[in-house]
SETINU-27181 format. One line per 2 residues: number of its first residue (from 1); for each residue x negated, y, z negated of C-alpha. Coordinates in nm, 2 decimals, always signed. Example, Ala and Ser with C-alpha at 12.3 -4.5 7.8 and 13.67 -1.06 7.14 Angstrom:
BEGIN
1) -1.23:-0.45:-0.78; -1.37:-0.11:-0.71;
// end
This chain:
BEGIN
1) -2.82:+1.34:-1.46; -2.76:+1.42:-1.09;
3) -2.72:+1.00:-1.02; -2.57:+0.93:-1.35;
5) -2.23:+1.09:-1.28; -2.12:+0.89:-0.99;
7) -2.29:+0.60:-1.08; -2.09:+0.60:-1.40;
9) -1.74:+0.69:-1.20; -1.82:+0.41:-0.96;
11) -1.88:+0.17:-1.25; -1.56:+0.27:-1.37;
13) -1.32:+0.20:-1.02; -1.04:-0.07:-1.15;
15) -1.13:-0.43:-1.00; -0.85:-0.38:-0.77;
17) -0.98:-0.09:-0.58; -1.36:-0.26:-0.60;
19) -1.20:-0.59:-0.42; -0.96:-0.41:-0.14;
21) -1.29:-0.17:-0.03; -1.44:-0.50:+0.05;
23) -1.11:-0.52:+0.33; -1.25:-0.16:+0.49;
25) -1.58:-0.29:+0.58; -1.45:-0.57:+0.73;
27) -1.17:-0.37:+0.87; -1.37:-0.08:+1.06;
29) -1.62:-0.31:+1.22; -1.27:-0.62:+1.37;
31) -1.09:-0.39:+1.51; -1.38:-0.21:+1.70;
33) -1.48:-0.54:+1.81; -1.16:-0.66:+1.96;
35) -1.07:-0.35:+2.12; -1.42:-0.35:+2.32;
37) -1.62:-0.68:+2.30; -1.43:-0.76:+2.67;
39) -1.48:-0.47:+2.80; -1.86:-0.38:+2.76;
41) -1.97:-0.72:+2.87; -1.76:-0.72:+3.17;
43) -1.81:-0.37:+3.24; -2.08:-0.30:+3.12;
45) -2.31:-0.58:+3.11; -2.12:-0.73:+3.43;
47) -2.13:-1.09:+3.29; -2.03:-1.31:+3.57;
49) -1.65:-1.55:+3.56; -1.76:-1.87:+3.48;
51) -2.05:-1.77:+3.22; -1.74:-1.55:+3.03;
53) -1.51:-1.89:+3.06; -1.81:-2.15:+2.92;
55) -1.82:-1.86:+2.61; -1.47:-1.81:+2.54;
57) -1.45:-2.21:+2.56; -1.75:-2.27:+2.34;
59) -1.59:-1.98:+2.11; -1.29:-2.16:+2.09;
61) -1.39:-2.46:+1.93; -1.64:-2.29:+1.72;
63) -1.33:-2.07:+1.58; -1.11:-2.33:+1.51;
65) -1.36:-2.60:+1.34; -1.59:-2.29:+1.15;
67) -1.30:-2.24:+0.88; -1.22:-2.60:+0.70;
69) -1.65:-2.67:+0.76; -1.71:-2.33:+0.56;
71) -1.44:-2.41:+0.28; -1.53:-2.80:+0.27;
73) -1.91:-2.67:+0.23; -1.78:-2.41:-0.02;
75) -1.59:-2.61:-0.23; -1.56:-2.96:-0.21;
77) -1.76:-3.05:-0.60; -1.42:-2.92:-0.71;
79) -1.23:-3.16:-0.50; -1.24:-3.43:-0.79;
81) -0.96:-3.51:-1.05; -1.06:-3.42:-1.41;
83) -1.19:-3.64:-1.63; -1.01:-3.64:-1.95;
85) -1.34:-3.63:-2.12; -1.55:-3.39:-1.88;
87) -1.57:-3.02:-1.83; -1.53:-2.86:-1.50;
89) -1.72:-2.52:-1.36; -1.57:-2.23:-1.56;
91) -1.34:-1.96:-1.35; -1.61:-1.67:-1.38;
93) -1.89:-1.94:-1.27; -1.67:-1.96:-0.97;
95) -1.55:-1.60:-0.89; -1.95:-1.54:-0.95;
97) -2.07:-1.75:-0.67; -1.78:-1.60:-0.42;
99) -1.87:-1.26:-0.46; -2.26:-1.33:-0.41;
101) -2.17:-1.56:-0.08; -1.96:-1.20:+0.05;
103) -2.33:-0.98:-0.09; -2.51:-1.20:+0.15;
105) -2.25:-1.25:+0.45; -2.10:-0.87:+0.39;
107) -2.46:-0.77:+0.56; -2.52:-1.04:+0.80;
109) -2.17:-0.90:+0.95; -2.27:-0.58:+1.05;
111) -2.59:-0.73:+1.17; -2.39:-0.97:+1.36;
113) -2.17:-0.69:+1.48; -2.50:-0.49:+1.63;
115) -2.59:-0.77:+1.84; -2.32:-0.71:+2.10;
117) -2.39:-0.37:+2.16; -2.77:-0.38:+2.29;
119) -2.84:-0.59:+2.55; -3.14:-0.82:+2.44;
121) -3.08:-1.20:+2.68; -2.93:-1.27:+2.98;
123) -2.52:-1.14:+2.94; -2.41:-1.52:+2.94;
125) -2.58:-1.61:+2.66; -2.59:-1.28:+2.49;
127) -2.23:-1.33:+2.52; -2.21:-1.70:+2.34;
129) -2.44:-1.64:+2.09; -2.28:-1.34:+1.99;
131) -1.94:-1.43:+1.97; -2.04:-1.79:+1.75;
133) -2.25:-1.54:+1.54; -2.02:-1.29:+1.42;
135) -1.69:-1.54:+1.45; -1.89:-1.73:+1.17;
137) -2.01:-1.45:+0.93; -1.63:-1.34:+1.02;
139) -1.50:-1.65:+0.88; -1.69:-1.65:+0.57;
141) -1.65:-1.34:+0.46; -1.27:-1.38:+0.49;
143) -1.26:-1.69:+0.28; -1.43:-1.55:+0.02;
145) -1.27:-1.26:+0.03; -0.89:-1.47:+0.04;
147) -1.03:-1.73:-0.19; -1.13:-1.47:-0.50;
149) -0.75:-1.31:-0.48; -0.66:-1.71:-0.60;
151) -0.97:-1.69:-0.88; -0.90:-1.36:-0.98;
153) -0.56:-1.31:-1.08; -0.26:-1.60:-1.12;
155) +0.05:-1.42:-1.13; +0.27:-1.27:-0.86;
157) +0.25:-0.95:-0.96; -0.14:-0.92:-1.04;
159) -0.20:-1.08:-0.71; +0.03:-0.83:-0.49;
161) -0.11:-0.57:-0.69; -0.53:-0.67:-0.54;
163) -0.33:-0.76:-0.20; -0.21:-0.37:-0.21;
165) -0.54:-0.22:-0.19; -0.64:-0.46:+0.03;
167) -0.40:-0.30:+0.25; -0.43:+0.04:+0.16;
169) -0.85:-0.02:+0.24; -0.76:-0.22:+0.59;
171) -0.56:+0.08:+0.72; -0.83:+0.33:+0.63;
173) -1.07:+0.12:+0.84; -0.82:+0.09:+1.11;
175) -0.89:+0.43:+1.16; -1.22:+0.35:+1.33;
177) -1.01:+0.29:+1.64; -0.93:+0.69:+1.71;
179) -1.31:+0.75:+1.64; -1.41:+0.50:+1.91;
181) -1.17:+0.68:+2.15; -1.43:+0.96:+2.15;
183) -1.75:+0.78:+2.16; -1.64:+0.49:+2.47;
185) -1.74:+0.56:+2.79; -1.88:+0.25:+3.00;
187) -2.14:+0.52:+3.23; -2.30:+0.66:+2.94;
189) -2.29:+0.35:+2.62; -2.57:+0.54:+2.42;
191) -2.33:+0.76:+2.24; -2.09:+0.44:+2.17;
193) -2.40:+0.23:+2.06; -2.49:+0.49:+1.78;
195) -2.14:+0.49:+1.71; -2.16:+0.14:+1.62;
197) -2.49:+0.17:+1.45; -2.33:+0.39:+1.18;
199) -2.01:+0.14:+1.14; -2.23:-0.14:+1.08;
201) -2.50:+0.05:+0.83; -2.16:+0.17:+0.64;
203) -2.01:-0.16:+0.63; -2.35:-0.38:+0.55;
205) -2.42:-0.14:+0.24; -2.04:-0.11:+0.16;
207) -2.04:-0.48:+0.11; -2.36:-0.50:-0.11;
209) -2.26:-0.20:-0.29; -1.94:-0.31:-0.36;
211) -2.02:-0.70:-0.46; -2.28:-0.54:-0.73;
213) -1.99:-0.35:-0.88; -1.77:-0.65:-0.87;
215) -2.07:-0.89:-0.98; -2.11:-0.67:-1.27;
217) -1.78:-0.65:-1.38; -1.73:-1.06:-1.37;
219) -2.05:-1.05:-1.59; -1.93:-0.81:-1.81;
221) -1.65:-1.00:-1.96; -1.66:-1.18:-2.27;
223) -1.54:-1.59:-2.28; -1.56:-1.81:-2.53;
225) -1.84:-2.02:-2.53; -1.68:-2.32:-2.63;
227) -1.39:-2.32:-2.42; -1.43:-2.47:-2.04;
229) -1.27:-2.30:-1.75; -1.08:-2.62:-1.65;
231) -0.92:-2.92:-1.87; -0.71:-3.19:-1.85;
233) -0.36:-3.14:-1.95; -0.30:-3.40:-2.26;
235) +0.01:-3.47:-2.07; +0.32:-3.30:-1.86;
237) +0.69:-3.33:-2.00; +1.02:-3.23:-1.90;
239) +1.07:-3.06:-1.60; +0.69:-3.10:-1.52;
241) +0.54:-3.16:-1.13; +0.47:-3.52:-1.14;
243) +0.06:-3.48:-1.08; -0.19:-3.74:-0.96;
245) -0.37:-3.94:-1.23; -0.66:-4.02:-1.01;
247) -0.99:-4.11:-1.19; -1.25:-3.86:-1.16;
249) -1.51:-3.92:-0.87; -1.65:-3.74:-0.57;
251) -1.34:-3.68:-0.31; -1.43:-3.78:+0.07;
253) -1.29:-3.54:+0.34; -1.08:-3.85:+0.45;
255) -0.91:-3.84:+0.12; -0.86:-3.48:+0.08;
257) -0.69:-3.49:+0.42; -0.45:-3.75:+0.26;
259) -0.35:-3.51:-0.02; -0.28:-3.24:+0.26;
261) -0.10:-3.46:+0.42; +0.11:-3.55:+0.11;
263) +0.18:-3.19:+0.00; +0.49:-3.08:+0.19;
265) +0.49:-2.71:+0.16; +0.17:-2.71:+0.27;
267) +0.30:-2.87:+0.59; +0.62:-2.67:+0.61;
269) +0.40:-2.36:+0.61; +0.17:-2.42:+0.83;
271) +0.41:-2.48:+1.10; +0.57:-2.11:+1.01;
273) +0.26:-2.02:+0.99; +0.11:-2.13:+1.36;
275) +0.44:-1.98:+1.54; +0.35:-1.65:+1.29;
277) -0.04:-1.65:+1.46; +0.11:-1.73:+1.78;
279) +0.39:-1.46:+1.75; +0.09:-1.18:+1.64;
281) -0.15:-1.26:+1.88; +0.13:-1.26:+2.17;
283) +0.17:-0.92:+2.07; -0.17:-0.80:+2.05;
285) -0.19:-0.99:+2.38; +0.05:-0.82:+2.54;
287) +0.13:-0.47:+2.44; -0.07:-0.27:+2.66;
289) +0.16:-0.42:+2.93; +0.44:-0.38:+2.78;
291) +0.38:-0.04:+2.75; +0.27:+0.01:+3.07;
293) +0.61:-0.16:+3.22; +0.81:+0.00:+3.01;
295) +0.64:+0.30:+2.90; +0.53:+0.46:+3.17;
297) +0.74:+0.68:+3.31; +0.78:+0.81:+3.00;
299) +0.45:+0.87:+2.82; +0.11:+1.01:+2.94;
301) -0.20:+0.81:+2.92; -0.31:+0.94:+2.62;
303) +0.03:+0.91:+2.36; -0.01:+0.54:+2.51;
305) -0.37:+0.53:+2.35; -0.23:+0.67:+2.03;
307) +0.07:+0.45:+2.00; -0.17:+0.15:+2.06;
309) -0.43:+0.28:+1.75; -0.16:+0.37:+1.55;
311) +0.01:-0.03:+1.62; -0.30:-0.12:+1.42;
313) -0.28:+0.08:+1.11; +0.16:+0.09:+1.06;
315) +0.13:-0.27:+0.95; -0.06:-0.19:+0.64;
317) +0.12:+0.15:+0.60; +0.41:-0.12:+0.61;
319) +0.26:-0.35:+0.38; +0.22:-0.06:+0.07;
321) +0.60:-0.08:+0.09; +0.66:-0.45:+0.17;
323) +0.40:-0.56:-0.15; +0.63:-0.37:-0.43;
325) +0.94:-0.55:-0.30; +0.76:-0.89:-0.33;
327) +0.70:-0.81:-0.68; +1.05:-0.75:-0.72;
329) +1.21:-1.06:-0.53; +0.91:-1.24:-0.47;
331) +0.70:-1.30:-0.12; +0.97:-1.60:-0.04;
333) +1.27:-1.36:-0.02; +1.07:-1.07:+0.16;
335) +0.93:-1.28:+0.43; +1.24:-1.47:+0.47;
337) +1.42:-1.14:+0.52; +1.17:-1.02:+0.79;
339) +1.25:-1.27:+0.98; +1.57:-1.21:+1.00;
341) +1.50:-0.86:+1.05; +1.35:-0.96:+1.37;
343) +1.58:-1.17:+1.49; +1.82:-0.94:+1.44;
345) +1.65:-0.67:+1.58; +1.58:-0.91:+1.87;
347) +1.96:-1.01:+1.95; +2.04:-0.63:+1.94;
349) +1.75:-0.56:+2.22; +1.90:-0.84:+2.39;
351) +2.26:-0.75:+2.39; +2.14:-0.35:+2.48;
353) +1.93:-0.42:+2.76; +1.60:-0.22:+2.90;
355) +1.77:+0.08:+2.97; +2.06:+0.13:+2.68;
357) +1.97:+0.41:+2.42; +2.27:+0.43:+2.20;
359) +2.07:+0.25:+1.90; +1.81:+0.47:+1.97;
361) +1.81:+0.68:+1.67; +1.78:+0.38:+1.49;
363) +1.45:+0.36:+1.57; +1.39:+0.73:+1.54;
365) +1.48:+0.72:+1.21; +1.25:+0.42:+1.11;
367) +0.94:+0.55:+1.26; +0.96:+0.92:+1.25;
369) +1.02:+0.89:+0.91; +0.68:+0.70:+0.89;
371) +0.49:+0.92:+1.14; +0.64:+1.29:+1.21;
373) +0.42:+1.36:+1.45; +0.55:+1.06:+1.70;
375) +0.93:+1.32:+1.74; +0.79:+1.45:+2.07;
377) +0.72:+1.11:+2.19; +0.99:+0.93:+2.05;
379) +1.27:+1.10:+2.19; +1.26:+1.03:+2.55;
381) +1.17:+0.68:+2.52; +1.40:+0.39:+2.60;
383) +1.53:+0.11:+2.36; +1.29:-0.16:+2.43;
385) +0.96:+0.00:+2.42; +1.03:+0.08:+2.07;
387) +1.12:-0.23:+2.02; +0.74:-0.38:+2.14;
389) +0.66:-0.14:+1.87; +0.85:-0.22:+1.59;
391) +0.84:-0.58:+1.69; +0.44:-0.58:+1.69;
393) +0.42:-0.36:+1.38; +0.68:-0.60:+1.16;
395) +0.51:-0.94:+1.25; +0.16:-0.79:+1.23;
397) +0.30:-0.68:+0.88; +0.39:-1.04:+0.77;
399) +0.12:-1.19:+0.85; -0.06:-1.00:+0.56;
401) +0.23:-1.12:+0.31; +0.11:-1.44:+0.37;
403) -0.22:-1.47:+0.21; -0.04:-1.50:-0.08;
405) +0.17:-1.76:-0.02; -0.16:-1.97:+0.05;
407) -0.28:-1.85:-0.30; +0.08:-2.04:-0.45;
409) -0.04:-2.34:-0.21; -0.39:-2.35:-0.39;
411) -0.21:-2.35:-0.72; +0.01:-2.66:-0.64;
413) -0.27:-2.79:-0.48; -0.46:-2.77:-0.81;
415) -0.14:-2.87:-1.03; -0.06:-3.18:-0.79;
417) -0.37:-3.33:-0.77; -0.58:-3.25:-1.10;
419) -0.90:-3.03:-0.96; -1.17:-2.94:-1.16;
421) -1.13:-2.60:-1.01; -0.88:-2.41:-0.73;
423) -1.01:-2.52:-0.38; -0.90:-2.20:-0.29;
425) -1.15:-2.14:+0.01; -1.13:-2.47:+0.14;
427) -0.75:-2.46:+0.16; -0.77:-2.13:+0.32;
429) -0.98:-2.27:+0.57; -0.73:-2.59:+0.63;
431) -0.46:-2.31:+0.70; -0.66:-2.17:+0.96;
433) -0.76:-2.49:+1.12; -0.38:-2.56:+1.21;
435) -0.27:-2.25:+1.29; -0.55:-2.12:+1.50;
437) -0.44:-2.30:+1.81; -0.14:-2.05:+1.83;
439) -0.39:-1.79:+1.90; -0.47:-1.97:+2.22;
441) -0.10:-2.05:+2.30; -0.01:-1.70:+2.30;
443) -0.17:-1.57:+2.64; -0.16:-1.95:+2.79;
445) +0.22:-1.98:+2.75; +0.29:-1.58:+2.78;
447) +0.09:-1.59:+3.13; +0.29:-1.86:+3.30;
449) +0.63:-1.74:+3.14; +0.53:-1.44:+3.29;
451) +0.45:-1.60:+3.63; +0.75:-1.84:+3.62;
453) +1.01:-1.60:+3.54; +0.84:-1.32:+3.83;
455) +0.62:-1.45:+4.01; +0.37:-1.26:+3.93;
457) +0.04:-1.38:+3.83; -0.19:-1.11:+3.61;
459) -0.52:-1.27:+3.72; -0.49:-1.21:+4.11;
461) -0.29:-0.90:+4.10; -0.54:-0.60:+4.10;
463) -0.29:-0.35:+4.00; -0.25:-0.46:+3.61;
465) -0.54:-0.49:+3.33; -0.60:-0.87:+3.25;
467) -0.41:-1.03:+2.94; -0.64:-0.88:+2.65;
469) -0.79:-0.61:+2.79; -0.94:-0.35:+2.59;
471) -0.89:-0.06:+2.81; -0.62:+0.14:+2.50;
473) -0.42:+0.32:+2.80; -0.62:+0.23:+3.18;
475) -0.56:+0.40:+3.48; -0.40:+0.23:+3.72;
477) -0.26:+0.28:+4.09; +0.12:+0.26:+4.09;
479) +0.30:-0.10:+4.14; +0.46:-0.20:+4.42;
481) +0.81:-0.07:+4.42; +0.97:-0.35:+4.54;
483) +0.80:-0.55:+4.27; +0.83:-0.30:+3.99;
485) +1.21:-0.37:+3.91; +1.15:-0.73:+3.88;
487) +0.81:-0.72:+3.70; +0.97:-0.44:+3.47;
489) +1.26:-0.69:+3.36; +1.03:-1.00:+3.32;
491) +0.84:-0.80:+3.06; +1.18:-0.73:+2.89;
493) +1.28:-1.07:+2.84; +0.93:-1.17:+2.75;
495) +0.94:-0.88:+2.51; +1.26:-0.98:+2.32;
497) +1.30:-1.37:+2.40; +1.03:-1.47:+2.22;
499) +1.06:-1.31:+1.91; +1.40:-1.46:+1.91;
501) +1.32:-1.82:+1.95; +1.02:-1.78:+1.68;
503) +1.22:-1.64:+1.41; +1.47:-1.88:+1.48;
505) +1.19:-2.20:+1.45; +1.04:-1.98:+1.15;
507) +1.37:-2.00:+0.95; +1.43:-2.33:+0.97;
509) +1.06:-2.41:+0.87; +1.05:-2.16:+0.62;
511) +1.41:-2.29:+0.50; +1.27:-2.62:+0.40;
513) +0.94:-2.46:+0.18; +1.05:-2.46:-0.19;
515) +0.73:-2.31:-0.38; +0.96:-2.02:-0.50;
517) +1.14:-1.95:-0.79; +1.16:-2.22:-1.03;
519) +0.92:-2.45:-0.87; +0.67:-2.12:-0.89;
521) +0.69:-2.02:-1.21; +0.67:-2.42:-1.31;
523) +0.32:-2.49:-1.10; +0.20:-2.15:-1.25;
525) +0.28:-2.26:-1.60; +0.11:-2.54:-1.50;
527) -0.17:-2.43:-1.41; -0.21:-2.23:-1.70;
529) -0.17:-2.56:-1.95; -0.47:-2.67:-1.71;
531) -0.68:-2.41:-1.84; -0.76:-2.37:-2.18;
533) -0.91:-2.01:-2.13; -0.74:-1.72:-1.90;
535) -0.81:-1.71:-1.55; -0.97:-1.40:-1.46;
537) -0.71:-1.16:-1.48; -0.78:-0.83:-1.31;
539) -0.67:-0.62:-1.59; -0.88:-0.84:-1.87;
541) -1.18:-0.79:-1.58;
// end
């Protein structure tokens, strides 16, 4: 009786809750890892300059190419046009074989994850072989985890609703960050390494607890037996998308690549999309020293480490308000609006300057309305440190609105070119291959900008932390003061220049998308005449 009672509460959790728990264990082990994989084998395991370089290279090309090779392995037998006379694989077939690909790669995360932590091969190659091992398991637990919030629910509003609790899990496992703040210290690791151990034993049996539950809920509902998952529309009228009538057959990867090529939004989106990664990861990039330049006077060392944790959980606090709006106006409207939020927030930082607090309470008002424990630090700051706030908080925050805009691409994907079945992973994984490259851009271009604009290079000056450190607040001697003023402004314009000129390339690009509104509701109806059964709603699972 003891085991019966939570066993039979956990088998009752809503499928919504059951898939957004799978976003905290990936959640508390990423952001660990990006706060301190830099650090420990620098400082820790002292890996020398050009073995660090030959990894990060290797790990570059391995990140970009991992993503469409997962989703082409994953799902390219559903790649094919339906025959007319033929049967497809049926939705729950599908959703099944996701969620036992994220019970085995769930696991092999958090081993993955261990590995950096305990030295066992010379740093250089402990270093490679780490990164390529948990970038991979990374990768497909993510498209998995994307993919099934295509196969599980169709509409708008069912999918916002799973994308809510994926939200409401990832900023629980943000959390993880303040708990590291207690455990790193680079002279004595053991108490950080048993940290970690705990992470990755709660996130490897998170995962298989969690893809049980799920498993057994999939299994548990009732189809028809005689009904296919998939069928071929006896034919589109009216208004319909004009589809390709291709005769059924294997699709080659050269073919596919046609069809992407063919499919507009998909290429109107991506290019938002790669100045969106860029735009993130230039922030992520770049905060600490923006709030060392521009913070420092103001804060002490340890409200800088705060404000830097709590950068990583606002943008899913964010997102529990921003997902209720897109059910309301739809994710086209909201994300279009964002961006002109930060332009606009932009143009005002601009016009104010570093040093001009009359909007001030502006931001007071948005934050400490969020956080009420940020008053004390809030007050004295200036205009554009806030502004590296809310600017990193809002774009982090679109970026998570935009997993389900890829779910509408994998719909007129479907629609437009007849699949036996959603290619739902593989298109995820075609995003990331384009857009990826922006997470390269961003400390490349920000670097010489930097260097360009100042004169002031970050990689021969000894007084500031390298771009992407993982240090949350280091200690550093004071600048120069002849250099300070100048440094001090070049982070300013950094700071509000380029959100400026990528909300301004973002709303032209995301001007000329048109998967909203009437298009939308045509490729979903659509989709639906495609299927002669229900999708697997999350309320019907």
């Amino acid at each position: 009786m003891g085991l019966a009672l939570p066993q039979a509460w956990l088998l009752g959790l809503p499928t919504a809750v059951i898939y957004g728990s799978l976003a905290l264990f990936t959640s508390i082990l990423h952001n660990v890892f990006l706060l301190y994989y830099v650090d420990t084998f620098v400082s820790v395991y002292k890996i020398n300059k050009a073995a660090f370089w030959v990894g990060e290279t290797v790990f570059l090309i391995w990140n970009s190419l991992n993503d469409p090779l997962f989703g082409w392995l994953s799902d390219r037998q559903f790649l094919s046009s339906q025959p007319r006379s033929g049967t497809g694989p049926s939705s729950r077939t599908v959703v099944l074989a996701r969620v036992r690909a994220l019970g085995w790669h769930g696991p092999l995360l958090a081993l993955s994850f261990l590995a950096f932590w305990v030295p066992w091969a010379p740093a250089g190659l402990q270093f490679l072989l780490c990164l390529c091992l948990y970038d991979g398991f990374l990768t497909l637990v993510d498209l998995h985890h994307h993919a099934l919030l295509a196969d599980l629910a169709l509409s708008a509003h069912d999918r916002t609703h799973l994308n809510f609790y994926c939200s409401l899990f990832s900023a629980a496992g943000s959390l993880s960050v303040f708990a590291s703040y207690s455990f790193w210290d680079k002279e004595d690791f053991s108490s950080f390494r048993a940290f970690c151990v705990a992470l990755a034993a709660s996130s490897g049996m998170g995962f298989l607890g969690a893809t049980q539950l799920l498993r057994r809920r999939v299994e548990a509902v009732r189809r028809d037996p005689g009904c296919s998952a998939l069928a071929m529309d006896g034919g589109l009228r009216g208004d319909e998308l004009q589809v390709g009538r291709e005769e059924a057959g294997r699709i080659t990867l050269g073919q596919y690549l046609r069809q992407l090529a063919g499919h507009q939004n998909f290429l109107w989106f991506v290019g938002m999309d790669l100045v969106q990664v860029f735009h993130c990861h230039f922030n992520s990039n770049f905060f600490p020293l923006f709030l060392e330049h521009l913070l420092s006077d103001h804060i002490s060392l340890s409200t800088g480490s705060f404000l830097l944790g709590i950068s990583y959980v606002a943008p899913h606090l964010n997102n529990l308000y921003f997902l209720p709006l897109c059910r309301r106006w739809g994710v086209y409207a909201v994300v279009r609006g964002l961006f002109l939020l930060k332009l606009g927030l932009s143009l005002l930082m601009l016009l104010a300057g570093p040093d001009y607090p009359s909007l001030l309470c502006f931001f007071i008002a948005r934050y400490a309305s969020a956080y009420p424990c940020l008053h004390t630090y809030i007050l004295p700051f200036t205009l554009a440190p806030l502004s590296a706030y809310s600017n990193r908080v809002f774009t982090e925050g679109t970026c998570k609105l935009l997993t389900l805009v890829v779910t509408d691409l994998v719909d007129e994907d479907l629609v437009l070119n007849h699949r036996k079945q959603a290619a739902s992973a593989l298109l995820f994984g075609m995003v990331a291959l384009v857009t990826k490259p922006g997470q390269t851009f961003a400390p490349l271009l920000g670097t010489w900008l930097l260097c360009f604009y100042t004169g002031h290079d970050l990689f021969q000056q000894p007084s500031i932390t390298p771009v992407g450190s993982v240090q949350p607040w280091p200690e550093l001697p004071a600048p120069v003061p002849a250099q300070a003023p100048t440094l001090r402004q070049g982070c300013f314009y950094l700071l509000v220049l380029v959100p400026i000129i990528c909300a301004l390339l973002q709303l032209f690009t995301w001007s000329q998308f048109t998967l909203h509104g009437r298009r939308l509701r045509m490729v979903k109806a659509q989709r639906q005449n495609l299927m002669q059964i229900e999708p697997l709603d999350i309320k019907t699972v």
